[in-house]
LUMVEX-825581 format. One record per residue (C-alpha): residue number from 1; x, z, y; residue in one letter. Coordinates in steps of 0.25 Angstrom, whole numbers, plus 5000, padded with zeros to 4 digits. Each point is the difference from the previous one (the first is absolute). Layout:
BEGIN
(r NUM, (X, Z, Y), A)
...
END
This chain:
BEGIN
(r 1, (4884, 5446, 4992), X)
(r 2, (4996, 4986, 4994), X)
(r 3, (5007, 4986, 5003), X)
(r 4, (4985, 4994, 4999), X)
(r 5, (4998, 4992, 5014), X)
(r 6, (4987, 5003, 5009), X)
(r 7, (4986, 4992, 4996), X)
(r 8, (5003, 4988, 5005), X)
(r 9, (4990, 4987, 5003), X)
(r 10, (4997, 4995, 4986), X)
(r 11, (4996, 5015, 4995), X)
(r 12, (4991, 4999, 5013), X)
(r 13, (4994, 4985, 4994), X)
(r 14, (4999, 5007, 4985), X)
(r 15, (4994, 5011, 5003), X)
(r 16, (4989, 4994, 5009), X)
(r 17, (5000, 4990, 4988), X)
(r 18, (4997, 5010, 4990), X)
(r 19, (4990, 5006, 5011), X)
(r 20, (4993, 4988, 5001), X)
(r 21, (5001, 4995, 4986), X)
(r 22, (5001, 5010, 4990), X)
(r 23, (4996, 4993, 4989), X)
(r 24, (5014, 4991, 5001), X)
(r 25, (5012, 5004, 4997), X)
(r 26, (5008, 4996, 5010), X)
(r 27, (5014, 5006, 4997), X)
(r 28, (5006, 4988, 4998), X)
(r 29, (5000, 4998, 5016), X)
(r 30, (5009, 5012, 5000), X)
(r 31, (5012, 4993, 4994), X)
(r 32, (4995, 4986, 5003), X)
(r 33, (4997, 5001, 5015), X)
(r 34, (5014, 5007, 5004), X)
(r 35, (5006, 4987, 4992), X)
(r 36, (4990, 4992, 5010), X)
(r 37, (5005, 5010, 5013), X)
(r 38, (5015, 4998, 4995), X)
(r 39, (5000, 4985, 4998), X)
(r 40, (4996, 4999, 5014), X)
(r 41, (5010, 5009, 5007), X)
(r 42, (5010, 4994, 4991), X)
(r 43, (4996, 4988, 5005), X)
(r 44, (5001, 5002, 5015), X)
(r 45, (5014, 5007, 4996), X)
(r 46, (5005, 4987, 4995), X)
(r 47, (4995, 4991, 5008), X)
(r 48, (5008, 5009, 5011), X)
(r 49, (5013, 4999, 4992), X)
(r 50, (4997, 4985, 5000), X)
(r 51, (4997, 4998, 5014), X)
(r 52, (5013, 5006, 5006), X)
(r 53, (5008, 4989, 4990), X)
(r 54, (4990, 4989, 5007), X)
(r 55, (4993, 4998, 4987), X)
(r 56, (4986, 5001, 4993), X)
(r 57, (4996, 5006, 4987), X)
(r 58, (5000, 4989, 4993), X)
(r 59, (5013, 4993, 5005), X)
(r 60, (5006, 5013, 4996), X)
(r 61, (4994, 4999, 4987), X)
(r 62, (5006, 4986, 4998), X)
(r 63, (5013, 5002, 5004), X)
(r 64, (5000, 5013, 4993), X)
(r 65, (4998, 4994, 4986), X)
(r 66, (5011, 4987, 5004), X)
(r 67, (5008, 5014, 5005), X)
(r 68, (5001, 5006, 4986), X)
(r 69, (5002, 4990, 4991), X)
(r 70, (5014, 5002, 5005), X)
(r 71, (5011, 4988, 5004), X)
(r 72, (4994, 4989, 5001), X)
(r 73, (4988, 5007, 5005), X)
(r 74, (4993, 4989, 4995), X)
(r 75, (4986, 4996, 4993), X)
(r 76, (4990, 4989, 4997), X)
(r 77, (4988, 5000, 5008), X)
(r 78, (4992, 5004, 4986), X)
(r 79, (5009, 5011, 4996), X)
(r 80, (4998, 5004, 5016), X)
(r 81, (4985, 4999, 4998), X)
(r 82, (5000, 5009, 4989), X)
(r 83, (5011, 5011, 5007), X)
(r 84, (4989, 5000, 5009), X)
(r 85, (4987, 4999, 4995), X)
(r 86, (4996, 4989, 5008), X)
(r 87, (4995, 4985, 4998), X)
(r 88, (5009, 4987, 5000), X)
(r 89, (4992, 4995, 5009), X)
(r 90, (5003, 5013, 5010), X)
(r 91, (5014, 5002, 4997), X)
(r 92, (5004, 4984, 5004), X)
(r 93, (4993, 5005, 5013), X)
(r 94, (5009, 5012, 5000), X)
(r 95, (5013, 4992, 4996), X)
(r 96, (4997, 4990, 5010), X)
(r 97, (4996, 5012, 5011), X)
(r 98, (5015, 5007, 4996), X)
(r 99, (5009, 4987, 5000), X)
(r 100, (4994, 4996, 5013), X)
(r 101, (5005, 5013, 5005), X)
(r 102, (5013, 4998, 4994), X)
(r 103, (4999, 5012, 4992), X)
(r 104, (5000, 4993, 4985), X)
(r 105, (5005, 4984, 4997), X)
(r 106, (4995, 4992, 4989), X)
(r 107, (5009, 4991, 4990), X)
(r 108, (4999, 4993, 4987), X)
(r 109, (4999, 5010, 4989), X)
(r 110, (5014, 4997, 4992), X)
(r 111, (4993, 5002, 4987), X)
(r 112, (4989, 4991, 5002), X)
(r 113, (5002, 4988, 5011), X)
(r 114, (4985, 4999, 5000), X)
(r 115, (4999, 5015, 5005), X)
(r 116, (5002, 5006, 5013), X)
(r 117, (5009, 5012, 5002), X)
(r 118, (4996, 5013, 5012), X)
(r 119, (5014, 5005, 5005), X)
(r 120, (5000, 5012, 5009), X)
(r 121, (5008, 4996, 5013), X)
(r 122, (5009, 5010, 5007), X)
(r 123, (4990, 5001, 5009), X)
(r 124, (4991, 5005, 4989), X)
(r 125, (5008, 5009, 4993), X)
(r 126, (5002, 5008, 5013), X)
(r 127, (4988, 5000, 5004), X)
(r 128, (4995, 5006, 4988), X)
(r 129, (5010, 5010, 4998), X)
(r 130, (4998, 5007, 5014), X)
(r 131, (4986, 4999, 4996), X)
(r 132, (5000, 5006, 4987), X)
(r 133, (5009, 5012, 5004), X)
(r 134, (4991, 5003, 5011), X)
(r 135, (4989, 4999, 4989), X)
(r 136, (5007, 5010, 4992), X)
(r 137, (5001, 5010, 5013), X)
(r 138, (4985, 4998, 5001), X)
(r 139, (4997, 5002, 4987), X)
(r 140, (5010, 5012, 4998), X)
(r 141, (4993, 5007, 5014), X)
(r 142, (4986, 4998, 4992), X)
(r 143, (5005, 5008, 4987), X)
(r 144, (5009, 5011, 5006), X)
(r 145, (4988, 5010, 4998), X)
(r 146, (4999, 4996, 4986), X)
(r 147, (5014, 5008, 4991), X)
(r 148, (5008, 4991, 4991), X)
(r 149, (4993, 5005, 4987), X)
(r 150, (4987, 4997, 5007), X)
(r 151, (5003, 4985, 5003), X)
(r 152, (5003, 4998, 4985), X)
(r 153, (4987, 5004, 4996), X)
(r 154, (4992, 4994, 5011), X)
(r 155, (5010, 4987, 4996), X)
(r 156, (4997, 5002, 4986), X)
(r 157, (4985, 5001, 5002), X)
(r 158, (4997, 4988, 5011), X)
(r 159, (5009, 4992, 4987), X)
(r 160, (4987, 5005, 4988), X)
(r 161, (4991, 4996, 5012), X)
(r 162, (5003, 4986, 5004), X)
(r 163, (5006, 4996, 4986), X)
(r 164, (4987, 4994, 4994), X)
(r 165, (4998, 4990, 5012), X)
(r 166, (5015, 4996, 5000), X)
(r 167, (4999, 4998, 4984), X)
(r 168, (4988, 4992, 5001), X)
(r 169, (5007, 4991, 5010), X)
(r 170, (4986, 5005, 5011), X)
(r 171, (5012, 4999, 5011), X)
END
């Protein structure tokens, strides 16, 4: 008996591709269009580990990079850009959006008094806690078909896949 899982909706789309279209090959869309089916329920996973913590994704994301920095969860608004692939222009928004809701506080930057510092609050960091281990219950439910061994080379693959865009700075 095989482990292989039923045809599922993307073999449907590839093979009425290759039906339709047999002069393309489309194999790619077997690997890439499951990335594209993931990526969403992934995404409806998070924003669920989220909401139960009163957060969004992107506050999450914010706090989480303030978060592991470690003590004194604390970053420029540029380094916080950067963390999270965002615009300065968008993460002062963001900054203003979370100290309005108590969950960061800015100060000067002791190492530069011309500079402005991010701090997590307490606030912050509980929030993003519960949220990241409920994240993790998430994520764990969506891999528990998947054995130990399996993860690592699925880990290891997705790693070769997205390295030339994170290399080339595309994100």
């Amino acid at each position: 008996m095989t482990n292989e899982p039923s045809p599922d909706q993307v073999d449907q789309l590839v093979a009425a591709w290759q039906r339709e279209r047999p002069d393309l090959d489309v194999a790619p869309l077997q690997v890439l269009s499951r990335v594209s089916r993931l990526s969403r329920h992934l995404d409806r996973a998070r924003r669920s580990a989220f909401a139960a913590h009163d957060l969004e994704t992107w506050e999450f994301d914010v706090l989480a990079a303030l978060r592991r920095e470690g003590p004194p969860y604390a970053l420029s608004p540029g380094a916080l850009s950067a963390a999270t692939f965002v615009t300065s222009g968008t993460m002062t928004n963001r900054i203003d959006r979370l100290e309005s809701a108590a969950l960061v506080s800015r100060s000067p930057d002791p190492r530069d008094k011309r500079g402005v510092q991010v701090s997590l609050t307490k606030e912050g960091r509980v929030r993003v806690d519960g949220a990241l281990e409920d994240l993790l219950t998430h994520e764990r439910a969506l891999l528990a078909n998947l054995p130990q061994k399996q993860r690592e080379t699925l880990a290891s693959s997705l790693r070769q896949l997205i390295s030339p865009f994170e290399d080339d700075g595309v994100y």
